[in-house]
FILO-600614 format. One record per residue (C-alpha): residue number from 0; z, y, x. Coordinates in steps of 0.001 Angstrom, whole numbers. Layout:
(node NUM; (Z; Y; X)),
...
***
This chain:
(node 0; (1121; -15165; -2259)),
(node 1; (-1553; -17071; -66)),
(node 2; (-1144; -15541; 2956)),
(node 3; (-4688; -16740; 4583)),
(node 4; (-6809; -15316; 1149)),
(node 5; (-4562; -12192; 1414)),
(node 6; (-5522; -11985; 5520)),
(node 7; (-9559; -12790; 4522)),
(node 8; (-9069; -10223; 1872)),
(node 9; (-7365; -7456; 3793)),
(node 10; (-10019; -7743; 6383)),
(node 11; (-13334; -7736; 4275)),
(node 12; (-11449; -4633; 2251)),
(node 13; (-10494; -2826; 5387)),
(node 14; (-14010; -3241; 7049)),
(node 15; (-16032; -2322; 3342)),
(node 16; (-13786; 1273; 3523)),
(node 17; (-14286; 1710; 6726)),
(node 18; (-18242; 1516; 7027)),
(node 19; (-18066; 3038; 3242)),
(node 20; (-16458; 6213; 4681)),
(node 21; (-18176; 6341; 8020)),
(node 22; (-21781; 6659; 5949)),
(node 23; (-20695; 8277; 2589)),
(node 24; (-17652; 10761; 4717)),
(node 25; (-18739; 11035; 7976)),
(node 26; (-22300; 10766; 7728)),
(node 27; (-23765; 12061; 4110)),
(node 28; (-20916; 14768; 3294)),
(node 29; (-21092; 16124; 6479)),
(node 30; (-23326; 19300; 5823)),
(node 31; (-20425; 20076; 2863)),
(node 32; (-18010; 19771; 5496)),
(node 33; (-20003; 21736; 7875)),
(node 34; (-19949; 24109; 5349)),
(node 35; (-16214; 24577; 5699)),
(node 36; (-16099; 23471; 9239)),
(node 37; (-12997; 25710; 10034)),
(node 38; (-10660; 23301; 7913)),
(node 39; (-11475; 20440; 10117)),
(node 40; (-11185; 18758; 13356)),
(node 41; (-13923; 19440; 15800)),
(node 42; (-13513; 15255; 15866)),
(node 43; (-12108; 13110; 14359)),
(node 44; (-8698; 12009; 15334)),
(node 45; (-9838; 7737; 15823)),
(node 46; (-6211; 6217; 16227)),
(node 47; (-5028; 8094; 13352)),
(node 48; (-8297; 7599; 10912)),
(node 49; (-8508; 4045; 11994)),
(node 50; (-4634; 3415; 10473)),
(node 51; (-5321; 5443; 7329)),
(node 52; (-8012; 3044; 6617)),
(node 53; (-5953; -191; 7440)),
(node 54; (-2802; 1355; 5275)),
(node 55; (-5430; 1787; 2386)),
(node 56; (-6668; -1281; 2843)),
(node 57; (-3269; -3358; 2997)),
(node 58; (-1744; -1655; 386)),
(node 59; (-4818; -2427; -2598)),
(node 60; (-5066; -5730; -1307)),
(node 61; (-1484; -6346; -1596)),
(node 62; (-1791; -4588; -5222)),
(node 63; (-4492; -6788; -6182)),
(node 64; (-2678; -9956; -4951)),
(node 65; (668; -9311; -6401)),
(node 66; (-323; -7937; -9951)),
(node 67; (-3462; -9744; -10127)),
(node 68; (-2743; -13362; -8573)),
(node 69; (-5694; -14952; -9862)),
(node 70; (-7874; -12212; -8493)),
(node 71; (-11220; -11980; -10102)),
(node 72; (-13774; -8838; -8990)),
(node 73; (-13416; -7410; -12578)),
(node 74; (-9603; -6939; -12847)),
(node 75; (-9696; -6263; -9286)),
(node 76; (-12417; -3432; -9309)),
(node 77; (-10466; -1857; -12444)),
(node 78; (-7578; -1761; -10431)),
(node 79; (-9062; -174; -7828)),
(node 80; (-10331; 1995; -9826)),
(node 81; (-6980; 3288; -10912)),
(node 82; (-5858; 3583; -7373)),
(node 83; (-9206; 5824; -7072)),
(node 84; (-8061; 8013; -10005)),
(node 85; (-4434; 8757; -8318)),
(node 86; (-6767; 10043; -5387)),
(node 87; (-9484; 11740; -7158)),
(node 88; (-5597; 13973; -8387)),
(node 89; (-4891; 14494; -4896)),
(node 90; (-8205; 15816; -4261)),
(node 91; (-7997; 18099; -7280)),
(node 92; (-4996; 19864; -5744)),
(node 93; (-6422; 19529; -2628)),
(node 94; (-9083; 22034; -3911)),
(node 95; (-6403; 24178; -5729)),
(node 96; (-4512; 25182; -2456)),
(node 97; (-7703; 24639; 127)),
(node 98; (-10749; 26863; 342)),
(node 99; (-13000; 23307; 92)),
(node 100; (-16336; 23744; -1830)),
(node 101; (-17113; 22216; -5182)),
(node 102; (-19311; 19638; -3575)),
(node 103; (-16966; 18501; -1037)),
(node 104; (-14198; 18008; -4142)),
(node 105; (-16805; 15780; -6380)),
(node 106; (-18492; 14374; -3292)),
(node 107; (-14735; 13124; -2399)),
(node 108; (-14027; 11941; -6376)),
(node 109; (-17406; 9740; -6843)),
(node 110; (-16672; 8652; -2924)),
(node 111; (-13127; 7161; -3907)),
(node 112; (-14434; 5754; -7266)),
(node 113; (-17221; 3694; -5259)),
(node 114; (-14796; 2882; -2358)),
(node 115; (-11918; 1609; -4270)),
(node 116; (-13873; 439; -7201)),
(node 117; (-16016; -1774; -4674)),
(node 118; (-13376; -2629; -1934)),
(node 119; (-11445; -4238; -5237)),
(node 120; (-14092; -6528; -6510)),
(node 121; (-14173; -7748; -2882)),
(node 122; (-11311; -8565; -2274)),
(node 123; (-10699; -10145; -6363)),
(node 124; (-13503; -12113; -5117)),
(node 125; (-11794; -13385; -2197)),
(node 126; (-8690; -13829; -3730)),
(node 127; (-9829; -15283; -6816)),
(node 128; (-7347; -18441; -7554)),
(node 129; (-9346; -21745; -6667)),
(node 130; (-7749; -23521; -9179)),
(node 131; (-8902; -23202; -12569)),
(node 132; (-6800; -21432; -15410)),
(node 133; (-4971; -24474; -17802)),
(node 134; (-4488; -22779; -21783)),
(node 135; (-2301; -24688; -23559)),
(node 136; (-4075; -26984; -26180)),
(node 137; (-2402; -27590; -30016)),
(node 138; (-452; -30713; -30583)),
(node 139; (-2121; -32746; -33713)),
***
């Protein structure tokens, strides 16, 4: 793993989900979470929102570097993609056990498909191997 694309990586990933959430979240969902303002905190919570971004962060750049080592923003942004889709379940039961509103549950779903999908082809572009791919040519 190279440590110093996986650090660039991790940081460019970690500030994309961050701003991401702060406008799409914080900022455009929050007359649907206004709507249900009971369910959350007056504010938010900093220390622990700031380290559920990092862990988010880490964890698909360390995805995309160890199952996609050559990186690439394609692969990458399909990947995240997936990792959106394992969310956009969560938020499903979410809605089953939690009086949220319909547009707070698809508001959350299309947020985590951008985020992820987006926050993956950055950091595949980061990571992307500088060293081109070698295919093995036929002996005559």
């Amino acid at each position: 793993m190279d440590w110093k694309k996986f650090s660039i990586a991790f940081f460019a990933a970690f500030g994309f989900i961050f701003v991401f959430g702060f406008i799409w979240y914080g900022t455009l969902m929050s007359g649907a979470h206004q709507e249900v303002s009971t369910l959350f905190r007056p504010k938010p919570d900093f220390p622990w929102l700031i380290s559920g971004h990092v862990v988010m962060a880490f964890f698909l750049t360390f995805l995309c570097a160890k199952f996609v080592p050559a990186g690439g923003a394609r692969i990458c942004a399909l990947l995240g993609l997936l990792v959106a889709l394992v969310y956009v379940g969560a938020h499903l039961i979410t809605f089953a056990v939690q009086p949220i509103t319909n547009k707070i549950l698809w508001g959350w779903n299309v947020g985590a498909l951008i985020q992820f999908a987006v926050a993956g082809a950055i950091i595949g572009t980061i990571y992307k191997s500088s060293s081109p791919v070698t295919r093995p040519t036929p002996n005559s």
